[in-house]
C-alpha positions, 0 to 999 in steps of 0.5 A: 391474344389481342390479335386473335381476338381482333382478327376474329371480332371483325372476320365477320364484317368480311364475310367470314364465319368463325370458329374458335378451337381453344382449351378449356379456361384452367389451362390459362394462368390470366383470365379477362372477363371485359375481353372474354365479353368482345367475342361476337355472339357469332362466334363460336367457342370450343374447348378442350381438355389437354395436358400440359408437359410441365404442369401435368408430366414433370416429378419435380419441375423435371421432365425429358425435353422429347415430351415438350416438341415443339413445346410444352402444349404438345400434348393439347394435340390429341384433344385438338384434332379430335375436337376439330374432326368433329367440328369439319364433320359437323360444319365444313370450313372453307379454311384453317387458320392457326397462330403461334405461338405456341408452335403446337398450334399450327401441327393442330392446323395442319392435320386439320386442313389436310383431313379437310383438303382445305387451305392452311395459313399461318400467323407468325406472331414470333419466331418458331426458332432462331438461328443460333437457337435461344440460349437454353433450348434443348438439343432435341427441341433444337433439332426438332425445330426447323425440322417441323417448320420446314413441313408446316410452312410448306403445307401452309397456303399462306404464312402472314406475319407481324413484322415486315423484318419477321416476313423477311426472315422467312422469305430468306429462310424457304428461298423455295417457297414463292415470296408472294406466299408470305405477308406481314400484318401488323398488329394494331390497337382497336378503336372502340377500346380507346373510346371511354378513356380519360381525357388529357388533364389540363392542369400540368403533373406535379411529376413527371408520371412514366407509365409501363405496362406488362412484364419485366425481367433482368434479361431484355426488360430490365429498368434498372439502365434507366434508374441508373441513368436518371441517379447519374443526372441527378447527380449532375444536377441536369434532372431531378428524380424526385420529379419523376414517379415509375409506376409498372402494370402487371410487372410479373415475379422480377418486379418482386425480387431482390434484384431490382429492389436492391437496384431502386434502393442503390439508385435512390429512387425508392420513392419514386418507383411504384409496382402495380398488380395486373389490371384488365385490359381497360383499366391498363390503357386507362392508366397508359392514359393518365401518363406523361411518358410511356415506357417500352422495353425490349432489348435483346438482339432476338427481338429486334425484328419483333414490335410488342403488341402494346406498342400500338394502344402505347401510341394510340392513347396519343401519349410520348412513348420511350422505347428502350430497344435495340436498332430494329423494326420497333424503332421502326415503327416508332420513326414512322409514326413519330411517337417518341424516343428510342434509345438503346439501353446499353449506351449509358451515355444517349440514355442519359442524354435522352432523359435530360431531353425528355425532363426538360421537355415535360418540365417547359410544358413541350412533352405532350406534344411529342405523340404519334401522328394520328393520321399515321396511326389510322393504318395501325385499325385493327378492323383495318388489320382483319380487313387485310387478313380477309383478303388474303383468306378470299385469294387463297379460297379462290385459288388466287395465292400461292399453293402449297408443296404439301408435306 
């Protein structure tokens, strides 16, 4: 959502005019008023109506997973296209845009850009598929897949990317294609969102304050590794939990369960955990803010050529970040710009030595130190980010990037 957003705030100062096509406000669980206000008055907004497969075509929560290809906003599409012929008809474009996912996005585009005879290009936020596919998926959404993949990428003129290693993949995946047609753009933080926020306390924390902010679950953003390994140290008399305090943001439904209650409770850090509701997006990176260590989370062999969005405000506010992932293009990240500490969290041994490092170093007064590099940073700007994007917008209008095979 914030890339989006970003890239259409700033188009403009490229010479870009924008149109947003989108679905109607109930079709989104979390609304953020202070990010709705970021959208340029030149912008324009238009939504839809629209279906959701598990919303509006389960009995039960149950529905025939052919009614979700490619996913369950696949029958947005109707209303989409219907909106988007009127908007060319209205007001020609030059060129379409979509990013995903969800996937369902770029059939949108597809057909628009072709009704149009404009270019199209694509933005790979995350996979469409993997290869094994994730565990769960459906056979016919399996199949189906790669399948329609092939047939947008190939009509796309362009395909950006948020990781170089996402890039790579694709490259490797339509070895016809020509490389030059695919591009990462990384995501970034903006500027402006960081102006108002607290300044550094003078005065040293009387515990150490680990701040997450974003979902969690028991599948690959599971804390209870760290708890662990935090119980095993203090034990040891090598750190002391009761110097530590966790505080997580918009911890989602696995924040609340059983599971992770039972894990805090086993660790003996119930006074030492705190769970928030979500807050809008400025009131988050006021508390990233306020911390003393940032905590990432992202562990699973799936996501290792992905980088969470908010890694980048994380290393923006100039504040340590620990990221507990596997080897991949988050450690990257992380390594070039010299934010902090990675460390898998299936390795109980680094962890705990990476906890006892981290304690010692905010306990000696050394911690705040240990942030990104802010000169690195400044490539990470997301008017910096659109500025790129414009730029191939301009080539693939002027006939300077590869075209497409059709399809």
């Amino acid at each position: 959502m914030l890339r989006t957003l970003k890239f259409s705030r700033y188009l403009s100062e490229f010479g870009w005019r924008v149109t947003v096509l989108t679905l109607r406000r109930g079709a989104y669980a979390v609304a953020d008023e202070q990010l709705e206000k970021q959208i340029p008055e030149s912008v324009r907004v238009v939504r839809t109506g629209f279906l959701n497969t598990r919303k509006h075509l389960s009995i039960r929560g149950l529905y025939p997973a052919i009614l979700a290809v490619p996913d369950t906003w696949i029958w947005w599409l109707p209303w989409a296209v219907a909106a988007g012929r009127r908007i060319l008809a209205e007001d020609p474009v030059d060129l379409v845009f979509s990013t995903s996912p969800h996937a369902t996005a770029h059939l949108i585009a597809r057909r628009l850009a072709q009704h149009a005879h404009v270019p199209l290009v694509i933005d790979f936020r995350d996979p469409w598929h993997e290869e094994p596919a994730e565990r769960g998926t459906p056979g016919v959404v399996r199949w189906f897949a790669p399948r329609l993949e092939r047939r947008v990428v190939e009509a796309a003129t362009h395909v950006v990317t948020s990781t170089t290693q996402l890039r790579d993949m694709l490259r490797a995946r339509y070895s016809g294609e020509r490389a030059d047609k695919f591009t990462a753009i990384l995501n970034g933080y903006d500027e402006s969102d960081f102006a108002a926020l607290p300044s550094r306390p003078v005065a040293p924390s009387r515990r150490m304050l680990v701040v997450h902010a974003g979902n969690i679950n028991a599948d690959f953003r599971d804390p209870c590794p760290l708890f662990e390994s935090i119980a095993r140290e203090g034990k040891r008399g090598n750190l002391d939990p009761a110097g530590i305090v966790f505080r997580f943001i918009g911890g989602g439904a696995y924040a609340d369960s059983d599971r992770l209650k039972k894990c805090v409770e086993d660790t003996g850090l119930s006074g030492s955990v705190e769970f928030l509701p979500r807050v809008p997006y400025s009131d988050a990176l006021a508390e990233l803010a306020r911390a003393d260590l940032l905590l990432l989370l992202q562990a699973s062999e799936d996501t290792t050529s992905l980088v969470p969005a908010k890694l980048y405000e994380y290393l923006r506010t100039l504040r340590p970040v620990l990221a507990l992932v596997l080897r991949g293009a988050t450690a990257e990240v992380l390594a070039r710009t010299g934010g902090g500490w990675v460390a898998n969290p299936r390795d109980a041994k680094a962890l705990e030595r990476t906890m006892v490092e981290i304690f010692e170093s905010w306990r000696s007064g050394a911690l705040a130190s240990r942030h990104a590099d802010p000169d690195v940073l400044r490539q990470f700007d997301r008017r910096t980010l659109t500025g790129e994007l414009a730029a191939i917008f301009d080539a693939v209008v002027e006939g300077g990037l590869p075209a497409s095979r059709g399809g």
